[in-house]
Structures are given as C-alpha cells and as structure tokens.
N, C-alpha and C positions, 0 to 999 in steps of 0.2 A: 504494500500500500504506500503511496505514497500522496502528495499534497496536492497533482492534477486529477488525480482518483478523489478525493476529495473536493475538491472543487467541481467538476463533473458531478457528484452526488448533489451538494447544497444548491447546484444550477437547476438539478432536476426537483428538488424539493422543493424550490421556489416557483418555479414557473407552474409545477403541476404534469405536466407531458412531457415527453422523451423531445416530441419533435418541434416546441417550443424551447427547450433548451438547449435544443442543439443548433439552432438559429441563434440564438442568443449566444450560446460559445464559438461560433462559425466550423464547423464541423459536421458529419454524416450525422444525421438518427442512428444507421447502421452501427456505424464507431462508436456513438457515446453509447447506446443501448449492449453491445461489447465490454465496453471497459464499465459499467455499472456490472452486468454480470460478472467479470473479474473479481469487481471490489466484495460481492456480495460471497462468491466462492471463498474469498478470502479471511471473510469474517465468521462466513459458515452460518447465515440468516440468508434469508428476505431482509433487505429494505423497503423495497416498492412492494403494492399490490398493484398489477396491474391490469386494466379494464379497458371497457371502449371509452369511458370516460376521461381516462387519463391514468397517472399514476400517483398513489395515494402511501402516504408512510405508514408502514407498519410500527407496530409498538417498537423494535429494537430499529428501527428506521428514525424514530423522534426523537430516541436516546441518543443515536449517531449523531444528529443534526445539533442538537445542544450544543454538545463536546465539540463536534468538528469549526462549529463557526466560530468559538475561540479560537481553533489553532489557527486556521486562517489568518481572524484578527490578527492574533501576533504574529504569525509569518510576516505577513505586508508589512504591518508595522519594525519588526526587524530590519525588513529587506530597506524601509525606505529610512531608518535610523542610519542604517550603515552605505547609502547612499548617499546623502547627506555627508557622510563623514570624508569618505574616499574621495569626495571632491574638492578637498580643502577646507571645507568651509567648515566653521566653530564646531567646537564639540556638543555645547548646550544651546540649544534655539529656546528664549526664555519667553511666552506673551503673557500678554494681563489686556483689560479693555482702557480705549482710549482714556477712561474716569480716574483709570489708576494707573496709567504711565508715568509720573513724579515716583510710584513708591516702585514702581518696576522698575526705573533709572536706575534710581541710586538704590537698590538693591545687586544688581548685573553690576555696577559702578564698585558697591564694595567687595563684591565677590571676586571679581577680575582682580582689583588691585592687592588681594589678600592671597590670590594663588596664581593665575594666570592669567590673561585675557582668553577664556576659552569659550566663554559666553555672549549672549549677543540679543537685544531686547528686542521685540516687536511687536507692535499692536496688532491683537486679533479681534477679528467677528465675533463678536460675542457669540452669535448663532452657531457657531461651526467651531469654538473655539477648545471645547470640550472631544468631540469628534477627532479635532487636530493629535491630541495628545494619544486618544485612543489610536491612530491611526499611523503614529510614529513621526509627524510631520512635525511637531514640535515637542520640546523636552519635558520642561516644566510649565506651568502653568499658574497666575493668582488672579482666583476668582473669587466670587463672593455668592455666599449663598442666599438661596438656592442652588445648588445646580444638579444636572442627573450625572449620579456618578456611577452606574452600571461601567466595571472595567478601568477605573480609576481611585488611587488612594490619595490620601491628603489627610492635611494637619493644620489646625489653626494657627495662627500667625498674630494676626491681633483683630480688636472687637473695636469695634468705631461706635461710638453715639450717632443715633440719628437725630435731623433735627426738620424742624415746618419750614417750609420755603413760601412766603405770601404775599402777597402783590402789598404796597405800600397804605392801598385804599381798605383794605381787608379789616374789617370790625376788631379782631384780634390782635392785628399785627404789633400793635402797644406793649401788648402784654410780655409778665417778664416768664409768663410757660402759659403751658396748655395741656389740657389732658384730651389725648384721642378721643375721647368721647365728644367733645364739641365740637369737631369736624364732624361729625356725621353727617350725610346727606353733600360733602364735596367732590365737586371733579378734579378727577387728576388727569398728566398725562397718559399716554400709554406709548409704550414702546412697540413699534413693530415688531409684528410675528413674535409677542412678548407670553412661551406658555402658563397657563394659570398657577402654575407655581410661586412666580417671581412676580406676576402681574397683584396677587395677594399681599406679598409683599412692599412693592413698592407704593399702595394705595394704601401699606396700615389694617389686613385686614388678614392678616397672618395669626394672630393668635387668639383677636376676639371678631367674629361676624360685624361689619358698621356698611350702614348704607355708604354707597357711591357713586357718580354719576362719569360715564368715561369723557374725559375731556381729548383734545389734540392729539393726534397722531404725532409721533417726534421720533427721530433717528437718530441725536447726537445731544452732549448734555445744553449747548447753546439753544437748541429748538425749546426745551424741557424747561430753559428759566425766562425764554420769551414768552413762552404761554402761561409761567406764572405773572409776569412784570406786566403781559397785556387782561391779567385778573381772568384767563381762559381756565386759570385752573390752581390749584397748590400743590405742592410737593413734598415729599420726606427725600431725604439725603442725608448719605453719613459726614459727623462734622468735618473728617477731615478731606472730603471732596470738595467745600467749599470754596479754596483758591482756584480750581480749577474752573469756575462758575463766573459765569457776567451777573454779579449782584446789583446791577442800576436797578433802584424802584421795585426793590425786593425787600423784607424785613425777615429775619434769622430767627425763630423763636425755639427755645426747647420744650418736648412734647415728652409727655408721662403717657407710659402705658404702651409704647410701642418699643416693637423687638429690635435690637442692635442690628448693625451690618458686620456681620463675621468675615474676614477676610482670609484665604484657605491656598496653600502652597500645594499645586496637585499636581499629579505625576500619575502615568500607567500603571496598572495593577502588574504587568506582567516586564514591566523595566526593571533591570539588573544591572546597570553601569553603576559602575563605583561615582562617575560626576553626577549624576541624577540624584545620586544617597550626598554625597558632600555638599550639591545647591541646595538640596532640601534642609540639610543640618542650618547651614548659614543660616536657612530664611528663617528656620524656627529663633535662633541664637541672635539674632541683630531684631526680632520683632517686624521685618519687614521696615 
C-alpha cells in the first residue's frame, strides 16, 4: 500500500463512483477500479459496496477513510514544509491577522535576534489562515479565539481586555464603564464570511444570549471603526488593538461582563521540527 493507493481510495469515497473519480484523478475507471481492488486484497476487506448506484463504504471502508485523510493531510503538509525549505527560503513562515501584526513583529523581531534570523512574519486571511498551518504552508500561527482547531495544537500567550468602541454621539459614551447588559438591542459590524463562532463573539454574545441587530459588512479593522465613528454600529475590541484603530469620533469605554480576547501560538498537531517547538517556547516565555 502505499499513498497513491490511498489517495485513489478517498477520491472514490468522495465522489461516490468509480467513474466520477477517475475523471477527477485523470485516469481509466478501468485502472482506478484495478488499483482499489489491489488496495482492498491488501487489506483483506471490502471497502466499497458496489451497485448501479455507485459505490458506497462499507463499515471497514469508513474506518479507512478516517485514518487515511490524516495521513494524506500530513503527507502534503510535509511534502510542502520541506519545499518550502529546499528552496532557501526561512525555516519558520510565522502569520497572525492584519489586527495583530505589531505583536507578530516584534515577536519574529525577538526570536531572530535571540537565535537566528530563520523566521519570517506575514499576514494571513484570516479565512484560510488556520487551513495554512494544517496544510504545511505556514509554520506557526497567533490567533485569537475562536478558532477551529481540528489538526492543530496551541497555547495561550496572553488574554487582552476587551473594550466598547462608540461613536462620540452614543448616550453612553461619557460613561466611565458599562455592563453588557445595556447594549442590548445594538448593531455591530460583521465581518465577512465571519462563522457563528466568532460572529458570537465579536457582538458580546458569547457567554450570555443579548439581542443584536447586524450592522455593516467590513473587511478590515478601518471599515469596523468607520461604521462605528459614522454611529452604523459599536464594537468590542481587545485593549490592546487599539493603536492599531483610527479612533477620530470614537469614545473607548470599559464593559463588564464580556469575555476576554485570548491570544493562542498554534502550530500543526502533526509538526515535529525542533524550530516549531523552540518558536513556540519563545512565544509562551516573552508573552507574545
């Protein structure tokens, strides 16, 4: 067995038909419907049951499928770490999202200057950003949660206060706090393609139920404090993204009763490089 026998298997478990999948891997039905039967001699099962319908996994066929799409995952992911490498370029590919590139600076800033320059900072998609790491394309990763960590480990770093972001004209903005509960019934922004995990969070509605009204669509944190400053909406934000932020016509309030922003140094579950273990120690050891 080996990892094109595999791969041939998850093609046909995905698609459902032999000759759907073998369109999909550019190859005969003949040959792939061949090299399944190989793999299933090999294992000494069925995988498939097969019909006019298609082909359908058997019990030790779903077992395989589990197992197998890990190995895959980490295959790619190896193959493209050590591509990556062979081409000169850094040993560590380090992102974080645009909000938190100051603490991913100078974090890569003092990791370099404390061993090597082997590391190398970049902003990622937020959307894809977690994907990247499972996927080998980059090393480490500081995110903030939420996020889905199926295939990935991580470690807190440091816990940020949040605080109200509200247009200057806002009933409250005087005040020297606020308890979530008196926002009930505001619009926030929302971030694109933003899943209800972290859309929970960023509206404050993470740990207790409050009504909310979706405000402006935004894609970067400047969209996010023009929709507060134009009273489209308020925001929560951790205190220390605020330099980061155009506060004109904005007032900074602290709120009681909403959850911090955890900030989270993550890495693949299936990464074994000794620099992956060493960026990680730093990030805990310096607090980010």
């Amino acid at each position: 067995m080996d990892l094109k026998h595999l791969r041939y298997f998850l093609a046909v478990a995905s698609e459902g038909t032999f000759t759907a999948a073998a369109q999909r891997l550019g190859m005969t039905q003949p040959a792939l419907s061949r090299a399944i039967r190989a793999l299933e001699d090999g294992v000494g099962t069925a995988l498939f049951a097969r019909g006019h319908q298609g082909a359908e996994l058997t019990a030790a066929g779903r077992m395989l499928a589990e197992d197998a799409r890990g190995i895959d995952e980490y295959a790619r992911a190896a193959i493209a770490r050590v591509a990556r490498f062979g081409q000169g370029g850094p040993r560590l590919r380090v992102t974080a999202r645009a909000c938190d590139v100051a603490t991913l600076q100078a974090l890569v800033d003092s990791y370099n200057a404390q061993y090597e320059p082997h590391a190398v900072a970049t902003v990622a998609d937020w959307r894809v950003q977690a994907d990247e790491l499972r996927a080998g394309a980059a090393d480490v990763g500081l995110l903030r949660v939420p996020f889905e960590n199926p295939g990935l480990d991580s470690d807190p770093v440091r816990i940020d206060e949040r605080v109200a972001l509200l247009p200057r004209s806002h009933p409250l903005a005087g005040r020297d706090s606020i308890d979530r509960a008196e926002l009930a019934g505001e619009a926030f922004p929302r971030w694109v393609d933003m899943p209800p995990a972290e859309t929970a969070f960023w509206t404050g509605t993470d740990r207790v139920a409050h009504d909310w009204r979706p405000g402006p669509l935004v894609r970067n944190g400047a969209e996010y404090a023009s929709a507060v400053r134009l009273g489209q909406a308020i925001g929560f934000v951790p205190r220390t993204l605020l330099p980061e932020l155009p506060l004109t016509g904005i007032s900074v309030v602290p709120v009681h009763g909403l959850s911090p922003s955890e900030l989270h140094v993550v890495w693949a579950a299936t990464a074994t490089s000794p620099d992956v273990a060493r960026f990680v120690r730093h990030a805990q050891l310096t607090g980010a």
